[in-house]
N, C-alpha and C positions, 0 to 999 in steps of 0.2 A: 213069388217075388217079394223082397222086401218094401216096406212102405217108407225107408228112409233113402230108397233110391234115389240115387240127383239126377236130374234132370235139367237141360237148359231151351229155351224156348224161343225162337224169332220167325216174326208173322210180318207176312206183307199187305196184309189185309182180307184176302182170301184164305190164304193157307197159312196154317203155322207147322213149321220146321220142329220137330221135337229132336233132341237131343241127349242121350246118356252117355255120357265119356267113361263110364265104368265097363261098357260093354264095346269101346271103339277098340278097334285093331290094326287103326291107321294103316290102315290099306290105301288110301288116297286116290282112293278112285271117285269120291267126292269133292275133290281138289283139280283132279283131269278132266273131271265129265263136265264140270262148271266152274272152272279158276274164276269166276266173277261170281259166282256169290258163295264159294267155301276159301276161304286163304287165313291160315294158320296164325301169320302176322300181321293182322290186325285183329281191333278190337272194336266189336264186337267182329268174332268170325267166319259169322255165314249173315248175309245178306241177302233173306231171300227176296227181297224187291228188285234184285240185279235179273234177274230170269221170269218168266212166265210160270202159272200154276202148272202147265203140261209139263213141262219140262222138270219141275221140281219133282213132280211124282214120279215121273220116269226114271230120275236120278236115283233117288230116293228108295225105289223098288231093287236099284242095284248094289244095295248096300248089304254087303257081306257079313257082317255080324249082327246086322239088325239095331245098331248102333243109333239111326236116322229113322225118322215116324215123320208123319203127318198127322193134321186132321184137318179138315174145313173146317172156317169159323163160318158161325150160325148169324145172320144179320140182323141186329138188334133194334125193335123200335125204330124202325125206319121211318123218318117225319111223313111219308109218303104214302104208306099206307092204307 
């Protein structure tokens, strides 16, 4: 893989949404399975705060060109502790 790959990134706080548009093949099946947090026009275009972590991975796994990642975010310095 190149290292200048683009990449775009949106996190709800649990999960963040990884993104390559060089590798989409707009199939929009990320658009059917969740019109509330994938739609084309707007900006920014995926919102994953619109949906639950389960459902985002579940989406997620059905992405066709592998276009759509995850990862859990790691919880930092929690005052709590």
């Amino acid at each position: 893989m190149a290292s200048n790959e683009i990449k775009k990134e949106y996190t709800n706080g649990e999960i963040t949404v990884v993104w390559k548009p060089k590798k989409c093949i707009h199939s929009g099946i990320c658009v059917k399975t969740l019109p509330q947090v994938y739609n084309p026009k707007e900006n920014p275009w995926v919102k994953p705060h619109n949906a639950t972590t389960d459902s985002l991975k579940a989406q997620i796994s059905n992405c066709p060109s592998g276009a759509l990642s995850f990862y859990i975010n790691e919880e930092k310095n929690s005052p709590h502790a």
